[in-house]
LUMMAR-614758 format. One record per residue: residue number from 0; residue in three letters; chain; x, y, z of N, C-alpha, C, O in turn. Coordinates in Angstrom, 2 decimals. Layout:
<titi><pos>NUM</pos><code>ALA</code><unit>A</unit><n_u>X</n_u><n_v>Y</n_v><n_w>Z</n_w><ca_u>X</ca_u><ca_v>Y</ca_v><ca_w>Z</ca_w><c_u>X</c_u><c_v>Y</c_v><c_w>Z</c_w><o_u>X</o_u><o_v>Y</o_v><o_w>Z</o_w></titi>
...
***
This chain:
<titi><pos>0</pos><code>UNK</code><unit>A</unit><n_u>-1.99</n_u><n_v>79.23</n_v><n_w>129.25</n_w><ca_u>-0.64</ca_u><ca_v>78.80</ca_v><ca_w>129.50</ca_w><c_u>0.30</c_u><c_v>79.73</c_v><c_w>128.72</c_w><o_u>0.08</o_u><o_v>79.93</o_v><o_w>127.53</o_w></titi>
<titi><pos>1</pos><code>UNK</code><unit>A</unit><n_u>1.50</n_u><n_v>80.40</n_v><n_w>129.45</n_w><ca_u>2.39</ca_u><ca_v>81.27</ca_v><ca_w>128.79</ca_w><c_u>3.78</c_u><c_v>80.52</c_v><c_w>128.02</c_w><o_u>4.84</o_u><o_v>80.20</o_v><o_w>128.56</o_w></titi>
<titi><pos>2</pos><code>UNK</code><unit>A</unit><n_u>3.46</n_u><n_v>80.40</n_v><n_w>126.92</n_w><ca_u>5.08</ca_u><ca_v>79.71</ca_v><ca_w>126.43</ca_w><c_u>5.69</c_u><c_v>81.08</c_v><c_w>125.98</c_w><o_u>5.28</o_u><o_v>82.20</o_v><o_w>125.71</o_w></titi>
<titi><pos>3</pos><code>UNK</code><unit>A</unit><n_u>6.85</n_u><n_v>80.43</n_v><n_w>126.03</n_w><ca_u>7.92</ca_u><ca_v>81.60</ca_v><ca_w>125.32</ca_w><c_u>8.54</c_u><c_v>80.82</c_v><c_w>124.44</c_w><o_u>9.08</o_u><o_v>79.86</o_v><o_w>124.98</o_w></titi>
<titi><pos>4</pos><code>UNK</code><unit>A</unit><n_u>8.72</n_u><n_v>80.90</n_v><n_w>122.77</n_w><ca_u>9.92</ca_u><ca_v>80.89</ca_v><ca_w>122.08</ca_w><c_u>11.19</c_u><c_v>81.78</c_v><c_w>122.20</c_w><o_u>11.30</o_u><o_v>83.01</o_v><o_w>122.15</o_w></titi>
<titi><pos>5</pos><code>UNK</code><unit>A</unit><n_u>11.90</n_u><n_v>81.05</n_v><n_w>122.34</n_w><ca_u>13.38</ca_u><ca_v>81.71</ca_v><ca_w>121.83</ca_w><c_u>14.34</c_u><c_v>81.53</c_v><c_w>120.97</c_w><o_u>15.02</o_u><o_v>80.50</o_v><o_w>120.91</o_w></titi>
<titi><pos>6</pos><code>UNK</code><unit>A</unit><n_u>14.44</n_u><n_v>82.38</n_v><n_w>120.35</n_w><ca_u>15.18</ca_u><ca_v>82.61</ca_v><ca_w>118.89</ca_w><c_u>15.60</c_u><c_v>83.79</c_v><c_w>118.01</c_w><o_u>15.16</o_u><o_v>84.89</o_v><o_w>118.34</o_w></titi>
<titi><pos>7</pos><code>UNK</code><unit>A</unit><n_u>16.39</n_u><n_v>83.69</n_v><n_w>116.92</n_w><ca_u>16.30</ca_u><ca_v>84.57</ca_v><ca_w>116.42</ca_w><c_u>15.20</c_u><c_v>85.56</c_v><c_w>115.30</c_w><o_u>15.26</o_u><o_v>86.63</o_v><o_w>114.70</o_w></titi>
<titi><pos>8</pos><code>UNK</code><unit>A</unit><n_u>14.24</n_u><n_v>84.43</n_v><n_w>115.50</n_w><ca_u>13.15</ca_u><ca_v>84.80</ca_v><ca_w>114.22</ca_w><c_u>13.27</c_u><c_v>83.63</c_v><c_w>113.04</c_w><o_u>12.25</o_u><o_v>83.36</o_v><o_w>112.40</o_w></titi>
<titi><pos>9</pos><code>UNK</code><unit>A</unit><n_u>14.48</n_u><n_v>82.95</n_v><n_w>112.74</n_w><ca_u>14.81</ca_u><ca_v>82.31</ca_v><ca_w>111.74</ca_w><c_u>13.44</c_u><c_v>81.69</c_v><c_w>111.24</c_w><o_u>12.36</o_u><o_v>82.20</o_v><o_w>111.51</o_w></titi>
<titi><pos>10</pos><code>UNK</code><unit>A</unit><n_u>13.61</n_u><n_v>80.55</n_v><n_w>110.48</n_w><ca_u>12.19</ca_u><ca_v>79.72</ca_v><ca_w>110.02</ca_w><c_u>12.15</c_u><c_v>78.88</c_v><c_w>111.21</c_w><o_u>11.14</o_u><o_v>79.00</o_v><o_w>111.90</o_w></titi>
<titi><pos>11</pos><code>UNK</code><unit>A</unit><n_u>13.12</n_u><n_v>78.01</n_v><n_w>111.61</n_w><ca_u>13.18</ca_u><ca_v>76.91</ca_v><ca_w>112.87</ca_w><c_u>12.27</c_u><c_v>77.70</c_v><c_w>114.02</c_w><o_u>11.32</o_u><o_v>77.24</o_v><o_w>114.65</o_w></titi>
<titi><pos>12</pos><code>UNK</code><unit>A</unit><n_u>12.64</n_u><n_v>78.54</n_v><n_w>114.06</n_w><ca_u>11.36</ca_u><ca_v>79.59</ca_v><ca_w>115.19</ca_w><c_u>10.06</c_u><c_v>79.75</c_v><c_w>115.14</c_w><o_u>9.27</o_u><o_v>79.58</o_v><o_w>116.07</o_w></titi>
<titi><pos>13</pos><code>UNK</code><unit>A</unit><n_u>9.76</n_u><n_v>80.18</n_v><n_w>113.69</n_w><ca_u>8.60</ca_u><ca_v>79.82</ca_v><ca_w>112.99</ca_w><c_u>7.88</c_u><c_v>78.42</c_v><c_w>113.01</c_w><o_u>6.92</o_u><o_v>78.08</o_v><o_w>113.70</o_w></titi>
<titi><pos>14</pos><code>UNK</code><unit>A</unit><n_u>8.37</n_u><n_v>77.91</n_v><n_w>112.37</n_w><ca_u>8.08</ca_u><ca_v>76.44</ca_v><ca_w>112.67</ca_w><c_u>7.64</c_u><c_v>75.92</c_v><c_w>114.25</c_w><o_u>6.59</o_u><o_v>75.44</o_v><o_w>114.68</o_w></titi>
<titi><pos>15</pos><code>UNK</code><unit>A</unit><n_u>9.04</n_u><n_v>76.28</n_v><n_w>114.96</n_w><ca_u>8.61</ca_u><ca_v>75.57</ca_v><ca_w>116.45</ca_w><c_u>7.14</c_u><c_v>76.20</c_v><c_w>116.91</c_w><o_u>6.29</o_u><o_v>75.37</o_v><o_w>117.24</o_w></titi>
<titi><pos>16</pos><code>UNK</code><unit>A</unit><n_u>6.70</n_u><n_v>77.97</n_v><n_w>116.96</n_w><ca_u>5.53</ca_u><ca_v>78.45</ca_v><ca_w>116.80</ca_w><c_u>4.31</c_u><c_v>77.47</c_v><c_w>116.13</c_w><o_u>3.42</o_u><o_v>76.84</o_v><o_w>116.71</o_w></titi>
<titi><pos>17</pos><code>UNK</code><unit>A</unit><n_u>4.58</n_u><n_v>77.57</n_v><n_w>114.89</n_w><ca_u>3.72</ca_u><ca_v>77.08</ca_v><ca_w>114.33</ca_w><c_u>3.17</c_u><c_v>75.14</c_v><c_w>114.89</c_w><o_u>2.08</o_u><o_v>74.59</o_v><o_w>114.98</o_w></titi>
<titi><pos>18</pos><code>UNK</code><unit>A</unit><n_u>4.07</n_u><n_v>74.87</n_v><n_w>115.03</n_w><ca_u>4.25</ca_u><ca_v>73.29</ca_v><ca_w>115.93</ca_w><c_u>3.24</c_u><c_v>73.36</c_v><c_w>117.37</c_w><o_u>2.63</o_u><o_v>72.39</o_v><o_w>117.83</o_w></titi>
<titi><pos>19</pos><code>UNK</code><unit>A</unit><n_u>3.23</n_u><n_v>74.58</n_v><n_w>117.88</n_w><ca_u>3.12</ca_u><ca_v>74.51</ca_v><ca_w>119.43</ca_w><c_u>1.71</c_u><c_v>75.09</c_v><c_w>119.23</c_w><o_u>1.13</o_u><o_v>75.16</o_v><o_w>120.31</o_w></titi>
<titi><pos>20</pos><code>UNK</code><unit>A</unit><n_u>1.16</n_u><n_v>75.41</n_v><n_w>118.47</n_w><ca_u>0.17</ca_u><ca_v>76.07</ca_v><ca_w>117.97</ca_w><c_u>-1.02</c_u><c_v>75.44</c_v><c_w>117.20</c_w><o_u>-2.16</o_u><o_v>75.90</o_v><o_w>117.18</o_w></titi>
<titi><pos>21</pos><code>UNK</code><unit>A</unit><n_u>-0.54</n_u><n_v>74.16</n_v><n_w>116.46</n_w><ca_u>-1.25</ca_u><ca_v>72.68</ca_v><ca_w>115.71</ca_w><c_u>-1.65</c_u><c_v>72.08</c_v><c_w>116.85</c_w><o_u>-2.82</o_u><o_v>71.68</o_v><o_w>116.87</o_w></titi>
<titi><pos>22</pos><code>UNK</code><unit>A</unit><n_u>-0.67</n_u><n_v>71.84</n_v><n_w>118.25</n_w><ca_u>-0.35</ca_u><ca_v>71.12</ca_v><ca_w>119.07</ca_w><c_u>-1.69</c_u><c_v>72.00</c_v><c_w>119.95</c_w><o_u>-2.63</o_u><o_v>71.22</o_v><o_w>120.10</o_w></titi>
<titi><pos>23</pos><code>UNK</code><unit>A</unit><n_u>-1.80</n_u><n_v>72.54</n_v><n_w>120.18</n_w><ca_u>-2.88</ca_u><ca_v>73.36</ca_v><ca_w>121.65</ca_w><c_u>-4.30</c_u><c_v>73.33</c_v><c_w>120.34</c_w><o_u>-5.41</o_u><o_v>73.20</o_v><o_w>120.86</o_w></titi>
<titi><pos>24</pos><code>UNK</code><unit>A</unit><n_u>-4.29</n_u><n_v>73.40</n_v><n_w>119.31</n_w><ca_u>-5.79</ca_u><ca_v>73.62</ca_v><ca_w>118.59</ca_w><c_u>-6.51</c_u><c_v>72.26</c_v><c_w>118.86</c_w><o_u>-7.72</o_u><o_v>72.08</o_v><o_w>119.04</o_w></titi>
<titi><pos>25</pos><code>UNK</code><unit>A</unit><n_u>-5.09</n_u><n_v>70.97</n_v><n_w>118.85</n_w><ca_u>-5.58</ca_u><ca_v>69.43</ca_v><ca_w>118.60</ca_w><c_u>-5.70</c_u><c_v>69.43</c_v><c_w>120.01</c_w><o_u>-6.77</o_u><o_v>68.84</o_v><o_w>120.14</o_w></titi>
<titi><pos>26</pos><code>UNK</code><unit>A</unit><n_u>-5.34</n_u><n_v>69.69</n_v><n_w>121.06</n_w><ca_u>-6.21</ca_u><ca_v>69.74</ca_v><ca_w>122.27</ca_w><c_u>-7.21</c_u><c_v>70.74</c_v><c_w>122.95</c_w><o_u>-7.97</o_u><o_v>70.62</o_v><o_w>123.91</o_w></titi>
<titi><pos>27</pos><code>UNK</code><unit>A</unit><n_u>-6.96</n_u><n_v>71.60</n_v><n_w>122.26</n_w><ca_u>-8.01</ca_u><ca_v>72.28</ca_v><ca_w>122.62</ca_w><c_u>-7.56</c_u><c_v>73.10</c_v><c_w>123.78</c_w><o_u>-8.37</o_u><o_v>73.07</o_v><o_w>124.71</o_w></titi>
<titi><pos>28</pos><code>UNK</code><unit>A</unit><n_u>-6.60</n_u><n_v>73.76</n_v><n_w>123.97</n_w><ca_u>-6.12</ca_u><ca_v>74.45</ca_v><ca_w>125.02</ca_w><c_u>-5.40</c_u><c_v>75.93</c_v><c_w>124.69</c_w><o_u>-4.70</o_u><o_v>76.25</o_v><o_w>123.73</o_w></titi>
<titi><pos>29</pos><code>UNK</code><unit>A</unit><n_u>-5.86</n_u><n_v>76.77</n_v><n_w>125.93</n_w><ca_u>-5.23</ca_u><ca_v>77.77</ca_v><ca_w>125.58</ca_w><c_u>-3.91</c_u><c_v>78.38</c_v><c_w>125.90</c_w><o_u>-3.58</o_u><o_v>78.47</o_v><o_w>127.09</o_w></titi>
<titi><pos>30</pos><code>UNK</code><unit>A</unit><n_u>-2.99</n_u><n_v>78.88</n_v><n_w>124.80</n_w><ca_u>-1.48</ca_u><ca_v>78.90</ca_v><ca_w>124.55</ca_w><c_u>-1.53</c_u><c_v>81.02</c_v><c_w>124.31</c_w><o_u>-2.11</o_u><o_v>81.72</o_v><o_w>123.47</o_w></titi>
<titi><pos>31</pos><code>UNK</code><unit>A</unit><n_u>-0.62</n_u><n_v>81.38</n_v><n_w>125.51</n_w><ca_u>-0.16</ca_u><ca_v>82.77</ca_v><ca_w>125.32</ca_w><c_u>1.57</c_u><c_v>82.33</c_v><c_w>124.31</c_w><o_u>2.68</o_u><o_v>81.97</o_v><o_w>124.71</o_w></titi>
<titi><pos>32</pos><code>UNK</code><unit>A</unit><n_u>1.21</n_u><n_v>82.50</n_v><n_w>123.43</n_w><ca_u>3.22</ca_u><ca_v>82.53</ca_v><ca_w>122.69</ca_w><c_u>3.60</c_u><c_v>84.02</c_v><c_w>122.51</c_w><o_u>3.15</o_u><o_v>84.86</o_v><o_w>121.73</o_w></titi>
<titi><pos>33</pos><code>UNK</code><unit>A</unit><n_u>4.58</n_u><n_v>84.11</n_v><n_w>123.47</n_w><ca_u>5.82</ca_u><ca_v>85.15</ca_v><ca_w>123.25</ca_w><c_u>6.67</c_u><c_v>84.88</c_v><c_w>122.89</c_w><o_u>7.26</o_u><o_v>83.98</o_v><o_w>123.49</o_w></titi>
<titi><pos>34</pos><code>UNK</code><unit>A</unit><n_u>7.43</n_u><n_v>85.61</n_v><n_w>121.44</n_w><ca_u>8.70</ca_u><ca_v>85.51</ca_v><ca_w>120.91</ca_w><c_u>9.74</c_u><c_v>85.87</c_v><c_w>121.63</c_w><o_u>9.27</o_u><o_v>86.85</o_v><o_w>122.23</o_w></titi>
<titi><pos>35</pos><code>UNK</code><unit>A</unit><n_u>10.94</n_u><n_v>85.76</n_v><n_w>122.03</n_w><ca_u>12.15</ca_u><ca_v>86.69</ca_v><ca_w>122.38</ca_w><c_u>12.66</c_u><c_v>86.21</c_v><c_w>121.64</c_w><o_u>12.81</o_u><o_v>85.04</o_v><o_w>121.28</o_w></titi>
<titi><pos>36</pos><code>UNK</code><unit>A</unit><n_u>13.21</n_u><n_v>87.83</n_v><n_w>121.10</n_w><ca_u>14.12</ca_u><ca_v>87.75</ca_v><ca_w>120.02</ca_w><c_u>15.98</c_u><c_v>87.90</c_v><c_w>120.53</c_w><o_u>17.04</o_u><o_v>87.48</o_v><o_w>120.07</o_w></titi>
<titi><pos>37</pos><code>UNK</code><unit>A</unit><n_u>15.61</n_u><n_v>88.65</n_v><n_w>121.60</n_w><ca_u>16.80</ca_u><ca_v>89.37</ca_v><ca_w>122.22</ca_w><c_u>17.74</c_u><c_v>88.65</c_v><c_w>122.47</c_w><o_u>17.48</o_u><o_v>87.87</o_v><o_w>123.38</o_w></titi>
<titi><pos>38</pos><code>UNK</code><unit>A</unit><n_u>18.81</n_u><n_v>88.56</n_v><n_w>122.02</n_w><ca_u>20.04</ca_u><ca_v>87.61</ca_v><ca_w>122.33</ca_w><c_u>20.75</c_u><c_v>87.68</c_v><c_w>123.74</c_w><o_u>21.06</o_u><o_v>86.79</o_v><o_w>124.53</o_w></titi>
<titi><pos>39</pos><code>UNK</code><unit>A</unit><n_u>20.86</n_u><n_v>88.75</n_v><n_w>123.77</n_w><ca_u>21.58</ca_u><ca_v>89.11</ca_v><ca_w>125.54</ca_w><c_u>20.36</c_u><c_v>88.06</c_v><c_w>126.45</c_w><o_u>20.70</o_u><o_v>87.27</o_v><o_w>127.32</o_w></titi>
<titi><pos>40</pos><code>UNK</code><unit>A</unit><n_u>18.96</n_u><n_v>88.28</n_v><n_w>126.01</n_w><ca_u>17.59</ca_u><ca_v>87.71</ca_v><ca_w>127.27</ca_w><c_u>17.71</c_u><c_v>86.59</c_v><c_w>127.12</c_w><o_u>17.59</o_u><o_v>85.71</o_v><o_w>127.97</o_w></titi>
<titi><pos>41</pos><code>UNK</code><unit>A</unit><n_u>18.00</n_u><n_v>86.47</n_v><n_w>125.85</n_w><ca_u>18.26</ca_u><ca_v>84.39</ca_v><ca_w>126.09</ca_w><c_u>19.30</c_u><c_v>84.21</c_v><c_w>126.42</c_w><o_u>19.29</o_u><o_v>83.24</o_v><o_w>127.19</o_w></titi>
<titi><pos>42</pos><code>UNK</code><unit>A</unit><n_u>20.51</n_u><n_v>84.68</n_v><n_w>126.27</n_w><ca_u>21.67</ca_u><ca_v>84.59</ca_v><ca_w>126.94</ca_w><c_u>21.74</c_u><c_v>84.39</c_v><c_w>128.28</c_w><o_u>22.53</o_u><o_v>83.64</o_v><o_w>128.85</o_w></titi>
<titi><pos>43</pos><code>UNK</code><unit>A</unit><n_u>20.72</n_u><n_v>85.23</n_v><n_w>128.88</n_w><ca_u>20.60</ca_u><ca_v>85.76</ca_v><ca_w>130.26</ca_w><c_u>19.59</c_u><c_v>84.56</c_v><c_w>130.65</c_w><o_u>19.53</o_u><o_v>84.22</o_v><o_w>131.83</o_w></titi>
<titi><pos>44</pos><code>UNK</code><unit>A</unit><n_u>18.93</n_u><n_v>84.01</n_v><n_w>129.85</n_w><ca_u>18.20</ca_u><ca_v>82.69</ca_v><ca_w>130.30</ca_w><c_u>18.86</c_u><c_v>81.28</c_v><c_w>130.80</c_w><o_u>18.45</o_u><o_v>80.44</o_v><o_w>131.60</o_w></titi>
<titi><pos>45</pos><code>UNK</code><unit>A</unit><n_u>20.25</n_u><n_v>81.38</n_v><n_w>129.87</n_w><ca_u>20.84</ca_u><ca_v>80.14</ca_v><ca_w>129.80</ca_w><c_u>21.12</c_u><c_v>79.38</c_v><c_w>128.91</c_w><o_u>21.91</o_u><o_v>78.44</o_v><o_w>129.05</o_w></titi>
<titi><pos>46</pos><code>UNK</code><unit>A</unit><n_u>20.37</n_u><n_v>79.75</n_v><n_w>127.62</n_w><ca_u>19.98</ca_u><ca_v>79.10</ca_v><ca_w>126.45</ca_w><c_u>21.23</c_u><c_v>79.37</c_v><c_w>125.73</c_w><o_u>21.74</o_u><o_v>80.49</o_v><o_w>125.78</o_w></titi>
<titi><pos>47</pos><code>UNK</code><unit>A</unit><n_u>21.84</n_u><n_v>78.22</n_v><n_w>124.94</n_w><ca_u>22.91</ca_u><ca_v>78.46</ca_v><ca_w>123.98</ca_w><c_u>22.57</c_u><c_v>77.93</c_v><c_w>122.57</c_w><o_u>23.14</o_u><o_v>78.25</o_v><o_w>121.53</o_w></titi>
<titi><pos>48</pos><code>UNK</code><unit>A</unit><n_u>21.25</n_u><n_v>76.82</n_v><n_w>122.75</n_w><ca_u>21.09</ca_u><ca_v>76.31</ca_v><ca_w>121.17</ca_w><c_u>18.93</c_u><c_v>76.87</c_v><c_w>121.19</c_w><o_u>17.95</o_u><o_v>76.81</o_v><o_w>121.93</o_w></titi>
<titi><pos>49</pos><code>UNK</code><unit>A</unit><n_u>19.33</n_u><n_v>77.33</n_v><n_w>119.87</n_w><ca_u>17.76</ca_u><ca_v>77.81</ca_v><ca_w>119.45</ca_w><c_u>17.28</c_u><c_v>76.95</c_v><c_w>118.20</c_w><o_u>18.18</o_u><o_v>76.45</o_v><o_w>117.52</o_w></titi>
<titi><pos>50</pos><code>UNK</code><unit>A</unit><n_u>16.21</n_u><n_v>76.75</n_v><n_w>117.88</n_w><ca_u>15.29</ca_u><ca_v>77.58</ca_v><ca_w>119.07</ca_w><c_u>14.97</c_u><c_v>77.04</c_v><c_w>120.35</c_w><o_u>15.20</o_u><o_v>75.86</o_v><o_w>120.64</o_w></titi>
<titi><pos>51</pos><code>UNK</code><unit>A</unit><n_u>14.46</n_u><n_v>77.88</n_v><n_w>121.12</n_w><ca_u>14.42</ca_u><ca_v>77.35</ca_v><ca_w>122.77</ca_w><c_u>12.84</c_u><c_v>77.16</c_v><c_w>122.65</c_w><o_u>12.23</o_u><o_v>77.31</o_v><o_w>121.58</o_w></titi>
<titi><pos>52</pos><code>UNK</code><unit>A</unit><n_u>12.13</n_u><n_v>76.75</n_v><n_w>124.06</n_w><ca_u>10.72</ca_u><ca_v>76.87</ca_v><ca_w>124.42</ca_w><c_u>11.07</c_u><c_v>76.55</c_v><c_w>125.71</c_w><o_u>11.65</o_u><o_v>75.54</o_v><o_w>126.13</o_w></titi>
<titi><pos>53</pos><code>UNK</code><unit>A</unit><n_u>10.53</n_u><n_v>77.79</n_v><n_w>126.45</n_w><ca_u>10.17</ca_u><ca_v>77.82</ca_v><ca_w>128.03</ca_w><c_u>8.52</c_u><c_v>78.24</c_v><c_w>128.22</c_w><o_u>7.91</o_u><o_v>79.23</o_v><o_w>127.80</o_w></titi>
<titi><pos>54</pos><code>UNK</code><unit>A</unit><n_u>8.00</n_u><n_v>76.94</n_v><n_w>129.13</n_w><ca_u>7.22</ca_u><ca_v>76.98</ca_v><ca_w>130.02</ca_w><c_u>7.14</c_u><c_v>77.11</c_v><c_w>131.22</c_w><o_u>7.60</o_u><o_v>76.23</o_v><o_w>131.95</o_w></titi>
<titi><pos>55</pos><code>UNK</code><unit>A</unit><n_u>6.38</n_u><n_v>78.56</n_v><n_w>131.87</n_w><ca_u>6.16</ca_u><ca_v>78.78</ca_v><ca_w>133.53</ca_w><c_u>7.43</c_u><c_v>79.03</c_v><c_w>133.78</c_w><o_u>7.76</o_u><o_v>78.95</o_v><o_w>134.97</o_w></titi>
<titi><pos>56</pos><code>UNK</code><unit>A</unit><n_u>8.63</n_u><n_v>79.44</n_v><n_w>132.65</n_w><ca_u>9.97</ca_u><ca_v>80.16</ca_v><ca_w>133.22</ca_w><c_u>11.19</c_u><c_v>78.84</c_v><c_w>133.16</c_w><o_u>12.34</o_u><o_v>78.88</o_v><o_w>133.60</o_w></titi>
<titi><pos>57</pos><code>UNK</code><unit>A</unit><n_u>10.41</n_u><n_v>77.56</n_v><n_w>132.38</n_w><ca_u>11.35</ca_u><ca_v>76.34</ca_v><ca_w>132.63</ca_w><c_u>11.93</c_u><c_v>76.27</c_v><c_w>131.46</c_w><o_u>11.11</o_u><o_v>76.87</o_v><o_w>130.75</o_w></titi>
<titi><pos>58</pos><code>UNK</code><unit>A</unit><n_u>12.64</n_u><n_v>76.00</n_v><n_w>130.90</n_w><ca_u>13.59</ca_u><ca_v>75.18</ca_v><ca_w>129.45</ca_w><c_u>13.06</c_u><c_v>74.48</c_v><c_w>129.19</c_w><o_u>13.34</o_u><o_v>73.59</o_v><o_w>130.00</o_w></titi>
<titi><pos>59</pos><code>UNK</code><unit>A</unit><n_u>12.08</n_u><n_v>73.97</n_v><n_w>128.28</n_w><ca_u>11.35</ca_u><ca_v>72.35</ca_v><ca_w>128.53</ca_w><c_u>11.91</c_u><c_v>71.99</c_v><c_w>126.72</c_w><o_u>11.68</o_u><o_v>70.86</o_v><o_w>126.29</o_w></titi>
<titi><pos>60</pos><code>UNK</code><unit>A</unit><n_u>12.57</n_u><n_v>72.96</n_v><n_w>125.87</n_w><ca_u>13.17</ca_u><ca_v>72.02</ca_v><ca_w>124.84</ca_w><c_u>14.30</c_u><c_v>73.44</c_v><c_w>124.45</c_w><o_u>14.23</o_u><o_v>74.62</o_v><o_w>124.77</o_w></titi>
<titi><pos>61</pos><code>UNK</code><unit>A</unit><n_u>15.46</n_u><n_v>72.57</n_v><n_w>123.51</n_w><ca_u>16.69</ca_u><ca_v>73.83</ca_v><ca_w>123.05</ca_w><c_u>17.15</c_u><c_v>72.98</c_v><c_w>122.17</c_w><o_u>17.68</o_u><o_v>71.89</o_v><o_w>122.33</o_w></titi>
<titi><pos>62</pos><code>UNK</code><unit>A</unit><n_u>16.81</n_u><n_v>73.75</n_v><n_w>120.92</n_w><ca_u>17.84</ca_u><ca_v>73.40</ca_v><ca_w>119.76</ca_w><c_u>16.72</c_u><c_v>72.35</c_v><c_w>119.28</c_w><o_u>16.20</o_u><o_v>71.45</o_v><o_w>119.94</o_w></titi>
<titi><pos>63</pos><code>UNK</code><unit>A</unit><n_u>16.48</n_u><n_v>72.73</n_v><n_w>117.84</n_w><ca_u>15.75</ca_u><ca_v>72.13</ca_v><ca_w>116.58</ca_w><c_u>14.49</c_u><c_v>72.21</c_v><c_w>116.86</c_w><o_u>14.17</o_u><o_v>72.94</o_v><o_w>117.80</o_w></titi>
<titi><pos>64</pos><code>UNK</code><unit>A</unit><n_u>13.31</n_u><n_v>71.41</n_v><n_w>116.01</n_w><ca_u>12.38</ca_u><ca_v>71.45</ca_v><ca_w>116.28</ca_w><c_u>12.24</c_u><c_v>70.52</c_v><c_w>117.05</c_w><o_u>13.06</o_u><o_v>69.60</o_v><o_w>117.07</o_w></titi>
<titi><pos>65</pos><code>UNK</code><unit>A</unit><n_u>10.97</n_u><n_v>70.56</n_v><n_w>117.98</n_w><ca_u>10.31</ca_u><ca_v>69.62</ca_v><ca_w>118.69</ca_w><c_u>9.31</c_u><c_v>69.01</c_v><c_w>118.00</c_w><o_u>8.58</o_u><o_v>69.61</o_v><o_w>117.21</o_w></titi>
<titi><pos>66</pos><code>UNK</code><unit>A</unit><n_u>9.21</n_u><n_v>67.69</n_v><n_w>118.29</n_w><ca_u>8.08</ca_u><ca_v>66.96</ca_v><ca_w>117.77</ca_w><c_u>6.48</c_u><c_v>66.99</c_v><c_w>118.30</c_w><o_u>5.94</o_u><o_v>66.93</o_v><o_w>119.41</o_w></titi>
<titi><pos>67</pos><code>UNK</code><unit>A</unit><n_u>6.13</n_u><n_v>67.08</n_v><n_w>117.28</n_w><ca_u>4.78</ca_u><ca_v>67.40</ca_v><ca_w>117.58</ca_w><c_u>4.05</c_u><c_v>66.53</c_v><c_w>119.39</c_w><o_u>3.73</o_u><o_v>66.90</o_v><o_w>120.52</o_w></titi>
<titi><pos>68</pos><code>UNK</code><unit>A</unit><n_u>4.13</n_u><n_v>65.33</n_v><n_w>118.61</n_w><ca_u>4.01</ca_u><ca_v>64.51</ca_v><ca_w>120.34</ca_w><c_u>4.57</c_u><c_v>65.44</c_v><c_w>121.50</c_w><o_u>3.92</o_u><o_v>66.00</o_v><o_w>122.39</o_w></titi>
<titi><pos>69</pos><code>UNK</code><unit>A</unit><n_u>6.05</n_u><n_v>65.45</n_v><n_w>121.24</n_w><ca_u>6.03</ca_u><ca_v>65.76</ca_v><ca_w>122.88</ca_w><c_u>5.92</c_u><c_v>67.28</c_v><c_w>123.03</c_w><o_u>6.23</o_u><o_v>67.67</o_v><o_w>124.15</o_w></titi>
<titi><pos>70</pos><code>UNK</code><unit>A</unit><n_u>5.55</n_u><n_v>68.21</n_v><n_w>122.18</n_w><ca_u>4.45</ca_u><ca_v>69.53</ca_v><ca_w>122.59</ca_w><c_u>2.92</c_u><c_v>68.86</c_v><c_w>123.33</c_w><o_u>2.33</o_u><o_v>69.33</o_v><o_w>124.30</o_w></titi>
<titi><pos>71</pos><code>UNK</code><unit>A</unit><n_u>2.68</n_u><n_v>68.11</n_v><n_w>122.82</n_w><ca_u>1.45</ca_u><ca_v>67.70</ca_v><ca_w>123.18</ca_w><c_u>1.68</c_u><c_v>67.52</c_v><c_w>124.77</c_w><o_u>1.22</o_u><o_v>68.27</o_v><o_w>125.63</o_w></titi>
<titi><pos>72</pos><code>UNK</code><unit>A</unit><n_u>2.35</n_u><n_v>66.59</n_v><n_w>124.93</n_w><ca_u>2.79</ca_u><ca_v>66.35</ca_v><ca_w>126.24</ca_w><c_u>2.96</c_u><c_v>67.39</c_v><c_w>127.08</c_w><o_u>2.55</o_u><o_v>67.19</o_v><o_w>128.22</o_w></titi>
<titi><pos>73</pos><code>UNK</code><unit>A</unit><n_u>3.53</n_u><n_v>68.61</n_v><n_w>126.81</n_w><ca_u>3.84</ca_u><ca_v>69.69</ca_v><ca_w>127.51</ca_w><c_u>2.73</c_u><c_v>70.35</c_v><c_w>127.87</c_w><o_u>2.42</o_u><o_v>71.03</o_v><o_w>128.85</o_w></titi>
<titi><pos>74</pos><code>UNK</code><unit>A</unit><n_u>2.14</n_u><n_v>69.98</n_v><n_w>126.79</n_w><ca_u>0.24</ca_u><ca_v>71.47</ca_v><ca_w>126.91</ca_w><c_u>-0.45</c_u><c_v>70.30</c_v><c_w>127.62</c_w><o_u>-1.67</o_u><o_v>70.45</o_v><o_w>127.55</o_w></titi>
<titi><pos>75</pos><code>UNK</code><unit>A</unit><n_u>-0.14</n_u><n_v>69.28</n_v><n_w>128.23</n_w><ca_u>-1.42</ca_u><ca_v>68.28</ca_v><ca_w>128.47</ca_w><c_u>-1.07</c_u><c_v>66.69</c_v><c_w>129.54</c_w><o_u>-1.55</o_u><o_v>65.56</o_v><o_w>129.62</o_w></titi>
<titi><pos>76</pos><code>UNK</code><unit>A</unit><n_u>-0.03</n_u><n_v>67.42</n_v><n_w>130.16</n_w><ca_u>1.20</ca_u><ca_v>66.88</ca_v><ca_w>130.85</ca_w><c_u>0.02</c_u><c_v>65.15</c_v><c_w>131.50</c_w><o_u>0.54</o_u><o_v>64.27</o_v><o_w>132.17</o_w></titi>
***
């Protein structure tokens, strides 16, 4: 499965990574994570609050961290 973070790198980015990453080991699934860092590409996405996470090209969270649960939900719909 391809997620994308989006952000600037900050820690909240880190974190959301690190979140989505606890989240696919406790199920057992496999997670491609790409960073974009690029402000214009998230711009160009739509995104105005970071960090973002798109799955399969969708928005599926923007702005703060996500909770562990509903990553789960996303990797395991």
């Amino acid at each position: 499965m391809k997620i994308e973070v989006l952000g600037s790198g900050c820690s909240k980015c880190r974190s959301t990574i690190g979140i989505i990453e606890r989240a696919a080991r406790d199920l057992d699934v496999d997670v491609e994570i790409i960073k974009v860092e690029d402000r214009g590409e998230i711009k160009r996405l739509g995104v105005s609050s970071t960090p973002a996470v798109m799955i399969d090209g969708k928005v599926v969270h923007s702005g703060g961290l996500p909770p562990h649960y509903k990553v789960q939900g996303w990797l395991n719909p």
